[in-house]
C-alpha positions as CSV (number, residue, x, y, z in Angstrom):
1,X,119.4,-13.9,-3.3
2,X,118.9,-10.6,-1.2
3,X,115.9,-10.2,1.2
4,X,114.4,-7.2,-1.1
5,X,115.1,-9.2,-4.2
6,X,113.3,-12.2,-2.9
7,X,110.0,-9.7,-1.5
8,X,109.9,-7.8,-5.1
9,X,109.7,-11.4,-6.6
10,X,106.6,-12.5,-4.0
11,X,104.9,-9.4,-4.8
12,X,105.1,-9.9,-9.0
13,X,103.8,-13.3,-8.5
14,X,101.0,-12.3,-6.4
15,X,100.1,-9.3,-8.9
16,X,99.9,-11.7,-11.9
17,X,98.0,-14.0,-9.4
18,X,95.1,-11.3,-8.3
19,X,94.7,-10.2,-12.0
20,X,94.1,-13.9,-13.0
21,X,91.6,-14.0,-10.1
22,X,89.9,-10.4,-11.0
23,X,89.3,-11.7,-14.8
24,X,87.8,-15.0,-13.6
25,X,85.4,-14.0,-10.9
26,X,84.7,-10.2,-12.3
27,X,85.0,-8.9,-8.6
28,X,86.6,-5.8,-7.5
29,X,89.8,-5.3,-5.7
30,X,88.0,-3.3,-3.2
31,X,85.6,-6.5,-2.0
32,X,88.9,-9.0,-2.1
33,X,91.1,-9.6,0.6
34,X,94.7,-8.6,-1.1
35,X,97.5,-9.7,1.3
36,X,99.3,-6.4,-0.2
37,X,97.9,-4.9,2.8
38,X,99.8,-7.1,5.4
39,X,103.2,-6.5,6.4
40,X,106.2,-8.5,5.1
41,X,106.6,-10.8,8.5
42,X,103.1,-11.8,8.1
43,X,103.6,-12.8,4.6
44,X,106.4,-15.7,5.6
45,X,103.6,-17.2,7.5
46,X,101.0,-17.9,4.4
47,X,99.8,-21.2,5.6
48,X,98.5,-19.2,8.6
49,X,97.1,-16.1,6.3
50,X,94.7,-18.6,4.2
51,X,93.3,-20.1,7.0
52,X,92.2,-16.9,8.5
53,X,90.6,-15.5,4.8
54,X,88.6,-19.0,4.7
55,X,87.6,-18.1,8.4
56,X,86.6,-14.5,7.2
57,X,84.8,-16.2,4.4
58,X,83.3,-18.5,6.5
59,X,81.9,-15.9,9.3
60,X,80.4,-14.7,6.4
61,X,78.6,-17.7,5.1
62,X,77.4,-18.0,8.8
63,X,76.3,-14.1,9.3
64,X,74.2,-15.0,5.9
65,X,72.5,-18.3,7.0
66,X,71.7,-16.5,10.3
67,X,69.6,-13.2,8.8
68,X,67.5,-15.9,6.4
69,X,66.7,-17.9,9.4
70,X,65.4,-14.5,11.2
71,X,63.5,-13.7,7.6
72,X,61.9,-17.1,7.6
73,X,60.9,-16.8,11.3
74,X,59.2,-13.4,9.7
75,X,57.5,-14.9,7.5
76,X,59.7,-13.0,4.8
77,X,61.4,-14.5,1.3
78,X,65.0,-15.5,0.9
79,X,65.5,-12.8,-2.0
80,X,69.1,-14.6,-3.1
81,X,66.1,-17.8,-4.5
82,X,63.0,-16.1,-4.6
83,X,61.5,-19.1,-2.8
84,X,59.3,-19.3,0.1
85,X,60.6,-20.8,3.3
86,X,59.1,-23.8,5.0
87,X,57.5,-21.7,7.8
88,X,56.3,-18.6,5.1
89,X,54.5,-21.8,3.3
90,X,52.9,-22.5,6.6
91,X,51.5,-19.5,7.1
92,X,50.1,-19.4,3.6
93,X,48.1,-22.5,4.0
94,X,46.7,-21.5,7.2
95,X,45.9,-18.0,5.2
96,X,44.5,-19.3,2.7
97,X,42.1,-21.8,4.8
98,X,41.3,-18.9,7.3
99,X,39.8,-17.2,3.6
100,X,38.1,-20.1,2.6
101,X,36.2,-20.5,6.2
102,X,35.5,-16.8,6.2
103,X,35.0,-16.1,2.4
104,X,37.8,-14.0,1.9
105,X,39.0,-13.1,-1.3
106,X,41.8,-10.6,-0.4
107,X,44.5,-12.4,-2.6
108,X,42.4,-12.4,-5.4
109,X,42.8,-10.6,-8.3
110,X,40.6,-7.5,-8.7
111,X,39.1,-9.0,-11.7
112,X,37.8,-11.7,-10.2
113,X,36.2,-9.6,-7.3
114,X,34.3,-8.3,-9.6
115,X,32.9,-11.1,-11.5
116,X,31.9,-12.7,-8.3
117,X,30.4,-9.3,-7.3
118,X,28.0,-8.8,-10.4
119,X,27.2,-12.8,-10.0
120,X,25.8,-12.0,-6.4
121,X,23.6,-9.5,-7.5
122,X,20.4,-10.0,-6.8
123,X,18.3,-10.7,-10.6
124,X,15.4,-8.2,-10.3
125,X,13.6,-10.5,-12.8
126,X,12.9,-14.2,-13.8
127,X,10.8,-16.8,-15.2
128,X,12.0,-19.9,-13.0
129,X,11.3,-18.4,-9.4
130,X,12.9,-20.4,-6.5
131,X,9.3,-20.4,-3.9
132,X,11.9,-22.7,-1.5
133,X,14.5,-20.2,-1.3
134,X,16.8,-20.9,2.0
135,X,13.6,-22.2,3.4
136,X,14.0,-24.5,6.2
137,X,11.2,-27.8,6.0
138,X,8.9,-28.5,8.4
139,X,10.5,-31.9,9.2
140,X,13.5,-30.1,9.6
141,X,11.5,-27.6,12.3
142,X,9.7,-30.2,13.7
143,X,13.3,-31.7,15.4
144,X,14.4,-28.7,16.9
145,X,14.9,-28.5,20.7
146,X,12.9,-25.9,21.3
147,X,9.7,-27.0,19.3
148,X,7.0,-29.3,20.7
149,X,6.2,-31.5,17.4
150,X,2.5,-33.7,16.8
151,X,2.9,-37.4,16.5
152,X,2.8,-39.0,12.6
153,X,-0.9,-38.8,12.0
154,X,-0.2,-43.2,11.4
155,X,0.2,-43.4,15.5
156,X,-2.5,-41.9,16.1
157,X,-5.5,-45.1,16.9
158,X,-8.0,-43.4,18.6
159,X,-9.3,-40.2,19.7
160,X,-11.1,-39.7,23.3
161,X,-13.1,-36.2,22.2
162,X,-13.7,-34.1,19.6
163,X,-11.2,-31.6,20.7
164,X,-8.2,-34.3,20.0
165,X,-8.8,-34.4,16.4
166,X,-6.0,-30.8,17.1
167,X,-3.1,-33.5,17.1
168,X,-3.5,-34.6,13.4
169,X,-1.0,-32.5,11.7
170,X,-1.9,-29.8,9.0
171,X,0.1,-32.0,6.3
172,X,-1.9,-34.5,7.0
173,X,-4.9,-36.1,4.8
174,X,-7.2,-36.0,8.4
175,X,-6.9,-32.4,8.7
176,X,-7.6,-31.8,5.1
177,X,-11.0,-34.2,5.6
178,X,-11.8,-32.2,9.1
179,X,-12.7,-29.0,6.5
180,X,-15.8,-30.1,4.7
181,X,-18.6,-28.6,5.8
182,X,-16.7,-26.3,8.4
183,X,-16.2,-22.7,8.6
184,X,-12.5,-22.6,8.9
185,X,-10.1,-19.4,8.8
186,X,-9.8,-19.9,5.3
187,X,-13.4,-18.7,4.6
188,X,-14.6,-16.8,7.3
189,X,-13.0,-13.6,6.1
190,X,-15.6,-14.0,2.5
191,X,-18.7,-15.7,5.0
192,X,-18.6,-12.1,6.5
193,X,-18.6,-10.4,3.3
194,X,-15.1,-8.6,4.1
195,X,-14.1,-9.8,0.6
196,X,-17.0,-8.0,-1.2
197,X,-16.1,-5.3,-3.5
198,X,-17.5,-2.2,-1.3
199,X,-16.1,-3.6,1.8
200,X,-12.7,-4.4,0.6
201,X,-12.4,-1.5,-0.7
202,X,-13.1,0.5,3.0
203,X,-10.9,-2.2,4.4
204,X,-8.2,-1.6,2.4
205,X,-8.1,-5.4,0.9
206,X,-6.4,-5.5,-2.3
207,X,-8.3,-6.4,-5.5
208,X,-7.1,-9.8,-5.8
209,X,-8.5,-10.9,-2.7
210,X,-11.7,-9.8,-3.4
211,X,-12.5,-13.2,-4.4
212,X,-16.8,-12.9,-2.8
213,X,-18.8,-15.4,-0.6
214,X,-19.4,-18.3,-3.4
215,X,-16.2,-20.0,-2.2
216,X,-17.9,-20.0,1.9
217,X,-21.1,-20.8,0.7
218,X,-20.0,-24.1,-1.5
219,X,-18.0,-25.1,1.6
220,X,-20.7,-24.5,4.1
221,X,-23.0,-27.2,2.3
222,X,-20.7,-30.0,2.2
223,X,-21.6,-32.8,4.4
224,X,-19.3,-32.3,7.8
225,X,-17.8,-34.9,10.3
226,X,-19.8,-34.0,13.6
227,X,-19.8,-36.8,16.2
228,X,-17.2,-38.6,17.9
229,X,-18.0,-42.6,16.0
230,X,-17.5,-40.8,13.0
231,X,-14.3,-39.0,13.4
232,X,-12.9,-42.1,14.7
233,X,-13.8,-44.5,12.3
234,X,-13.2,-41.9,9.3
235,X,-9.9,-40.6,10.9
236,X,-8.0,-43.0,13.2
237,X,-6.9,-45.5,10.6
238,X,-3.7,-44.2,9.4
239,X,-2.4,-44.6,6.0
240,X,-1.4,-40.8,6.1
241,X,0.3,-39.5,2.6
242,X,3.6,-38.5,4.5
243,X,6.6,-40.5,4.3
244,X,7.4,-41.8,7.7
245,X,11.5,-43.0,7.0
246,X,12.9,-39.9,8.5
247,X,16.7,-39.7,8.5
248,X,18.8,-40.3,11.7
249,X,20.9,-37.0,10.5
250,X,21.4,-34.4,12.7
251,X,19.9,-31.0,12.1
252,X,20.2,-28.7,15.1
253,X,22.7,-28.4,17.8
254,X,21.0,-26.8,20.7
255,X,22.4,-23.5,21.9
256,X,23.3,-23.3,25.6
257,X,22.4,-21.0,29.0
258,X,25.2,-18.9,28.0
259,X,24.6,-18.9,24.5
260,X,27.7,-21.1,23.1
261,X,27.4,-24.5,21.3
262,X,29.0,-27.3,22.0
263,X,29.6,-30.5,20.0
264,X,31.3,-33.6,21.2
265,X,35.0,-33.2,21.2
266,X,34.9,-29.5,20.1
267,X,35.3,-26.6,22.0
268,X,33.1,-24.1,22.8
269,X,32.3,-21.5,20.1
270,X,31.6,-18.0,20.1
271,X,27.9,-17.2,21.9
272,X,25.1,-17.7,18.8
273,X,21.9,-15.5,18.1
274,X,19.3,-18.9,17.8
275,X,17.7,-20.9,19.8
276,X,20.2,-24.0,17.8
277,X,22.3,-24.0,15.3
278,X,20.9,-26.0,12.0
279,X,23.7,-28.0,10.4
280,X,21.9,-29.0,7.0
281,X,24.0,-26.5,4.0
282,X,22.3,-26.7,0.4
283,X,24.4,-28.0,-1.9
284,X,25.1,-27.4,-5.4
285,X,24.0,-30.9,-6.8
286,X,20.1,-30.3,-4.3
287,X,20.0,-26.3,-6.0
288,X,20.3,-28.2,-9.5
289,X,18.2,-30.9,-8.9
290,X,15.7,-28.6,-7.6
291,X,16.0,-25.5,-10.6
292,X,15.0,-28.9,-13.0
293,X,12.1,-29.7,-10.9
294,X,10.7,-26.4,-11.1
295,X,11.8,-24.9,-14.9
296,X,7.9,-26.2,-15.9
297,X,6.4,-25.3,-13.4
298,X,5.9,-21.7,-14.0
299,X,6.3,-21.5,-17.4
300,X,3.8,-19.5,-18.1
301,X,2.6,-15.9,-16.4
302,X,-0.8,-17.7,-15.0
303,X,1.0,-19.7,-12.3
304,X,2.0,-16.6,-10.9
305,X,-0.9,-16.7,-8.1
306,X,0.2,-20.3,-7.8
307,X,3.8,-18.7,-7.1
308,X,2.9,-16.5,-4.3
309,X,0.5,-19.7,-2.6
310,X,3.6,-21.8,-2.9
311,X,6.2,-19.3,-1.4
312,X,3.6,-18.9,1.5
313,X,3.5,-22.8,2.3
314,X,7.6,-23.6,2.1
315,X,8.6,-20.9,3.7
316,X,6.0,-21.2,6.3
317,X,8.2,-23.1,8.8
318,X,11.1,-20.5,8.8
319,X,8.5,-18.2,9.6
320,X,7.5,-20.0,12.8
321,X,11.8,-20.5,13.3
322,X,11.5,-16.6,13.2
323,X,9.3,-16.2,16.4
324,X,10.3,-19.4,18.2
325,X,14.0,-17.6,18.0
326,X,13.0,-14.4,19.0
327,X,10.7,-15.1,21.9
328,X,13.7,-17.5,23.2
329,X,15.6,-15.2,23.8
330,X,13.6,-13.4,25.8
331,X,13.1,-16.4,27.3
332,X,15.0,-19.3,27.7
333,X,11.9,-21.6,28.7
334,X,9.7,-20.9,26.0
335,X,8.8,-23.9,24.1
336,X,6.9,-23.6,20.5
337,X,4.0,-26.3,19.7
338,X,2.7,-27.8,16.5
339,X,-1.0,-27.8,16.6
340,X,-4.0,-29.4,13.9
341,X,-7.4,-27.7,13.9
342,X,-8.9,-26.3,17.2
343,X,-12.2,-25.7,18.1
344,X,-14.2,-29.2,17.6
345,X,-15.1,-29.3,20.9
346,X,-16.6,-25.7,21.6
347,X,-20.1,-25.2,22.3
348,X,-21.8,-24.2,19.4
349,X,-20.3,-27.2,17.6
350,X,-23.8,-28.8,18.9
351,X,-24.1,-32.3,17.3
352,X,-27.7,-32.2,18.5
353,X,-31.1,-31.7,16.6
354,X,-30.9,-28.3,14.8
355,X,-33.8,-26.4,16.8
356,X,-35.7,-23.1,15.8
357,X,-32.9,-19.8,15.7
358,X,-30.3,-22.7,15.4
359,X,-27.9,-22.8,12.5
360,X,-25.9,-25.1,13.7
361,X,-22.8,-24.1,11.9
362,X,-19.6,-25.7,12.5
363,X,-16.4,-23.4,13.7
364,X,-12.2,-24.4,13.2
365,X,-9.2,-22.7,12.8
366,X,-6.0,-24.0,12.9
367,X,-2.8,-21.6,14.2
368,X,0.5,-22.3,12.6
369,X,1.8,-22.8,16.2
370,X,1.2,-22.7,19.7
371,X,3.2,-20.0,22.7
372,X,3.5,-22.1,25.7
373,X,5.2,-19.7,28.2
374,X,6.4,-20.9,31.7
375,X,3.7,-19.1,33.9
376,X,1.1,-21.7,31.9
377,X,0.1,-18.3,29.3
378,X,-0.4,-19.2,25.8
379,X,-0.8,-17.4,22.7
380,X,-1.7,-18.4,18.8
381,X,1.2,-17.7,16.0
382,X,-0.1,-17.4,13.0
383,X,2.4,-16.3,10.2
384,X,2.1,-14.6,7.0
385,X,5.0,-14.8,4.1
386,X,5.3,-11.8,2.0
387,X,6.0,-13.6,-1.5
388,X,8.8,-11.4,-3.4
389,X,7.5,-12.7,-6.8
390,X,4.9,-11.0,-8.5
391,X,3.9,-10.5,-12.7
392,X,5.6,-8.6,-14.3
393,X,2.9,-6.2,-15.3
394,X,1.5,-5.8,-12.2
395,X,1.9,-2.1,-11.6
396,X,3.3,-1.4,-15.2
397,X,1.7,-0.5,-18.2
398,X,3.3,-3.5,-20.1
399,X,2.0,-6.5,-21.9
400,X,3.4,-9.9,-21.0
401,X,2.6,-11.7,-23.9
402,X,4.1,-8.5,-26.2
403,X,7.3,-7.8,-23.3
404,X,6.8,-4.6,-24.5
405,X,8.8,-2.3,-21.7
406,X,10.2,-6.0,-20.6
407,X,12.7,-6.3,-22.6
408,X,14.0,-9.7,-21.3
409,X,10.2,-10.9,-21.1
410,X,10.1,-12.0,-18.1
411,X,7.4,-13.0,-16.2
412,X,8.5,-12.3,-12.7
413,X,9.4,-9.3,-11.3
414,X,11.0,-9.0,-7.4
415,X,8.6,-6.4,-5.3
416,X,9.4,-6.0,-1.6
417,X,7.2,-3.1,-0.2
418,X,7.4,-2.4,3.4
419,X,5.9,-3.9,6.0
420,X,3.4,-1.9,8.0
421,X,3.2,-2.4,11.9
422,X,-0.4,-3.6,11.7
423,X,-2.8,-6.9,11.4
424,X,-4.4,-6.2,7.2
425,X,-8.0,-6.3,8.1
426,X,-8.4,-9.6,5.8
427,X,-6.9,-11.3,9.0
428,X,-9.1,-10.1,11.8
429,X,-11.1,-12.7,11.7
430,X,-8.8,-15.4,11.2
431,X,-7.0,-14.1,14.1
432,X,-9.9,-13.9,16.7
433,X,-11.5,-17.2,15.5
434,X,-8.3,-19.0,16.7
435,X,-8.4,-17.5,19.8
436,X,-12.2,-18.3,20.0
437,X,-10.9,-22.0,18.9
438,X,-8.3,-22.3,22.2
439,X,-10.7,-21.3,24.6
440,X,-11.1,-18.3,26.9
441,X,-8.0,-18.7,28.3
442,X,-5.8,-17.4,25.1
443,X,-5.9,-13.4,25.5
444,X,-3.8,-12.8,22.5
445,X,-2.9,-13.5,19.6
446,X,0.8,-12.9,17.5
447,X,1.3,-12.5,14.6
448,X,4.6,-12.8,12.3
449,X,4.8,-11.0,8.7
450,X,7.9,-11.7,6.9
451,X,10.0,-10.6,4.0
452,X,12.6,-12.5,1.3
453,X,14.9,-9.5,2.0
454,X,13.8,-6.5,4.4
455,X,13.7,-8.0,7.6
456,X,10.3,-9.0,9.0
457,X,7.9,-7.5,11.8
458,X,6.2,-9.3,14.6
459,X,2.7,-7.6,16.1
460,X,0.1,-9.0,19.0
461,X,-3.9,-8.4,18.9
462,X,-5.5,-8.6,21.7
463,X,-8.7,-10.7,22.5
464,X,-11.9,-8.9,21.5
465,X,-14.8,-10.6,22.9
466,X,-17.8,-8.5,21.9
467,X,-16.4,-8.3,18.1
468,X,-16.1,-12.3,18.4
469,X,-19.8,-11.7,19.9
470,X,-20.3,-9.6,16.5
471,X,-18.7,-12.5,14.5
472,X,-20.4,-14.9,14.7
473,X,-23.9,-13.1,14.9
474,X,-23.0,-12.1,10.9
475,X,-21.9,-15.7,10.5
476,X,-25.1,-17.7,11.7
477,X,-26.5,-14.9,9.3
478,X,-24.8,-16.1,6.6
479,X,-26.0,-19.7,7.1
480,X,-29.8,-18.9,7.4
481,X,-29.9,-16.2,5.0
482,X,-28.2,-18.5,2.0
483,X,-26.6,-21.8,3.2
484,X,-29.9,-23.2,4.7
485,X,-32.0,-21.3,1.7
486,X,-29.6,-22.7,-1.3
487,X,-28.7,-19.2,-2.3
488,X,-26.0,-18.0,-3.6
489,X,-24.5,-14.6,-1.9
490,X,-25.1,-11.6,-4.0
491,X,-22.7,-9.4,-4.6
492,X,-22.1,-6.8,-1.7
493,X,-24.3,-8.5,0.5
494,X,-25.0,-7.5,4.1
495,X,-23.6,-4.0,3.2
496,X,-26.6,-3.1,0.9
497,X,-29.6,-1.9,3.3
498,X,-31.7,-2.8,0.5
499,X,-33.6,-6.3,0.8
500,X,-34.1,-8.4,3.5
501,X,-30.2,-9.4,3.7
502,X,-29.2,-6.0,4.3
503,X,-26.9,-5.7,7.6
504,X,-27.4,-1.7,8.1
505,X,-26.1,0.5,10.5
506,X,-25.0,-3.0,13.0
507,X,-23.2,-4.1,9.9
508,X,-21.2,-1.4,8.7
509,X,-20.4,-0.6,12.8
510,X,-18.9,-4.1,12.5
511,X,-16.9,-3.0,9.5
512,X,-16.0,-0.3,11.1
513,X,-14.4,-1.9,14.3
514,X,-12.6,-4.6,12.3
515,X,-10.7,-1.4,10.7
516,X,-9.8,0.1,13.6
517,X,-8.7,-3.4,15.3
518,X,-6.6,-4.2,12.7
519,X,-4.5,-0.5,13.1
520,X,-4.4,-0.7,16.9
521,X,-2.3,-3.8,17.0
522,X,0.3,-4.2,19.3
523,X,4.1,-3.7,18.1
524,X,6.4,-6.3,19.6
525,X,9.5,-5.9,17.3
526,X,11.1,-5.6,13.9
527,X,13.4,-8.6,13.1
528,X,16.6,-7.6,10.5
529,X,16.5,-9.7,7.4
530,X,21.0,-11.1,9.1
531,X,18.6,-12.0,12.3
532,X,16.4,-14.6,10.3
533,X,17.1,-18.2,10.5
534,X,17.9,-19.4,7.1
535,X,19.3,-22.0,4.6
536,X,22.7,-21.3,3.7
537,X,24.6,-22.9,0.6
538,X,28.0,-25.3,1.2
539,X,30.0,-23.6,-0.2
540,X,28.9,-19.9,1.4
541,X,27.8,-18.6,-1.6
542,X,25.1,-16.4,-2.8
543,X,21.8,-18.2,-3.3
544,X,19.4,-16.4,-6.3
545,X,15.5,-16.1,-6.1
546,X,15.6,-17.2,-9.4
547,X,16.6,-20.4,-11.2
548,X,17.1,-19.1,-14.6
């Protein structure tokens, strides 16, 4: 057989051969190699051609494994599976955790978003109102580092003067015994006829503290605790009403000089804002066990005062957390103190024979805490909780038991005015009486008025000795003229000038210098509602004001 014979024959076979092949694997010619393009003396050698189109192949198959290693080290998908690598799934779970810590929600669909968006709204309205919202308790307060707390009233055996009965706390049953008979802060504002129609309404006072002087005059005649015997064998034998198991938990992690916080085998963290971080989160099971506590509790629209007295009391602590954070970081060495009722041991709290011109009357005031500053300077706190909740009708010509212009019916409504920089002339008194109460060193007194939502504003009044003069001039008054005489105050008393317990001109100059006292108050700061210590939930989510 000829040598072109014998190539025509290799050729045919080869043809038949690649059109099996084409039918089979549905490639084109053009992606195949076709040893039609070699040249005769490399097709003796085939052994040696097959090799090198596996090698080819193979290069391939290497070229390919080496791009979806690159992808993968990308953090991109192998498209030829659609499946994620090992290290793209990595990076998803540490994604994915990095949202949960944060609260992200950028994966989520838009839907969703939104649902969680309308769900955080704030409810303008309600019938279940939450007086404990993100509040932090005083047992809570009274661990942190930078707060000086009173011993459990139970410890407390003996007192060595009158002035000692201050450590009894103001949960306690002893300081709620040390008010009969007293004129306390509570009722000093009506013994000086501030809370009388005419003179409210030149203060400024709202109508629903115009509440009179019966309230001062039934407290005034209650037999008081004067002597020492007495206070010790009334006061110092425990059994107090608090529960004394306290939990081992920790609650605060104190922040340090350079503002980081450090736990034990953790590093440091980013510099925090407070004084210490609190570590208790309210969880979902406390926020239901709580909502079922408090469904009946304002079921109907009376409780509503009782609403705004109980959102004053819980959130009271936070208050305190609000000052004791901002004056820290002014200064690092401030320290915050717990305090009972001051003032037992002042002068005028004579426990001797009550003589000609003497009324005798009995002075305390309690300050929700104590400024003890490093030079030895000390100022009252006293703070003030705006309550968010208020009827529904107030301020709307609508009928609660009708709903008419309610359509939902509800008997809570959220109103957050704003806070004005100034002491409401209601509080003058309180004010300079516990300054009175912690003798003449205290110069000053500050004050803390707070908001749910807009942020909160703390102010300083200064000392005024010739109004305290003035103070309790019209306060002995109001023991002769009634207490001592069993007579009830009339209405508008001291302001009228008729009668023999008109105050005149002195009084209404009195009246007149509380007004201007409380709008010349001192303006220390406005705190943001993100710079207020707070609860927050678990699971970082929104908390409501209301239950329902």
């Amino acid at each position: 057989m000829s040598y072109h014979t014998l190539l025509m024959l290799i050729m045919s076979l080869h043809t038949i051969m690649t059109s099996n092949s084409l039918k089979s694997s549905n490639r084109t010619p053009a992606n195949d190699v076709s040893p039609t393009f070699l040249i005769p003396s490399q097709v003796v050698k085939s052994s040696t051609a097959s090799r090198r189109i596996n090698e080819i192949r193979a290069c391939g198959e290497i070229r390919t494994m080496s791009r979806d290693q690159e992808n993968a080290r990308s953090g991109l998908r192998d498209n030829s599976t659609n499946m994620p690598s090992s290290t793209d799934q990595a990076s998803q779970r540490r994604r994915t955790r990095r949202d949960a810590e944060v609260g992200g929600n950028k994966n989520r669909p838009e839907k969703s978003k939104k649902k969680e968006r309308r769900n955080n709204r704030m409810a303008t309205s309600g019938n279940i109102p939450d007086v404990h919202w993100r509040a932090i308790p005083m047992g809570h307060l009274r661990k942190h580092p930078s707060f000086q707390a009173l011993p459990h009233p139970d410890t407390i055996s003996e007192i060595s003067c009158l002035e000692n009965v201050r450590y009894f706390r103001q949960d306690s049953w002893q300081w709620d015994a040390l008010h009969a008979g007293r004129c306390t802060t509570s009722q000093a504002a009506a013994a000086l006829g501030l809370l009388e129609p005419q003179v409210g309404k030149a203060l400024g006072i709202p109508r629903s503290l115009r509440r009179g002087g019966s309230g001062a005059y039934h407290r005034l005649r209650q037999t008081a605790l004067r002597d020492l015997e007495e206070m010790n064998t009334t006061l110092c034998t425990g059994g107090s009403c608090l529960d004394r198991m306290e939990s081992d938990e920790p609650v605060w992690i104190a922040t340090r000089d350079n503002g980081s916080i450090g736990q034990p085998g953790r590093k440091l963290k980013p510099p925090h804002k407070f004084a210490a971080r609190y570590l208790p989160r309210m969880t979902k099971e406390e926020w239901k066990s709580r909502r079922s506590l408090m469904m009946n509790s304002y079921a109907e629209g009376s409780a509503a005062m009782s609403a705004r007295m109980h959102w004053g009391n819980t959130q009271e602590a936070t208050s305190i957390l609000t000052a004791l954070n901002y004056f820290w970081r002014e200064n690092k060495d401030i320290v915050i103190k717990e305090v009972g009722m001051c003032g037992a041991g002042l002068m005028m709290n004579s426990t001797e024979q009550i003589t000609e011109g003497d009324t005798s009357i009995l002075l305390g005031a309690t300050p929700d805490a104590i400024i003890h500053y490093p030079n030895g300077t000390l100022e009252v706190l006293e703070v003030k909780n705006h309550c968010p909740f208020v009827p529904a009708a107030w301020g709307r010509k609508l009928s609660l038991s009708k709903g008419e212009g309610n359509k939902a019916k509800n008997i809570f409504r959220i109103r957050e005015l704003p806070i004005q920089a100034e002491v409401p002339a209601a509080y003058i008194p309180q004010l300079m009486m516990e300054m009175l109460s912690m003798g003449p060193q205290c110069r000053s007194a500050v004050m803390v008025r707070q908001t749910a939502t807009t942020g909160a504003v703390i102010l300083r009044l200064h000392r005024d000795d010739q109004w305290i003069s003035e103070m309790l001039y019209w306060l002995n008054r109001f023991m002769s003229d009634f207490v001592h005489k069993s007579e009830l105050p009339p209405q508008n008393f001291f302001w009228n000038n008729t009668g023999c317990n008109g105050g005149g001109e002195r009084y209404r100059s009195f009246i007149s210098r509380t007004k201007k006292l409380s709008e010349s108050v001192e303006l220390i700061d406005f705190v943001s509602h993100g710079s207020i210590q707070r609860v927050v939930s678990a699971d970082q989510q929104h908390i409501p004001l209301f239950f329902d």
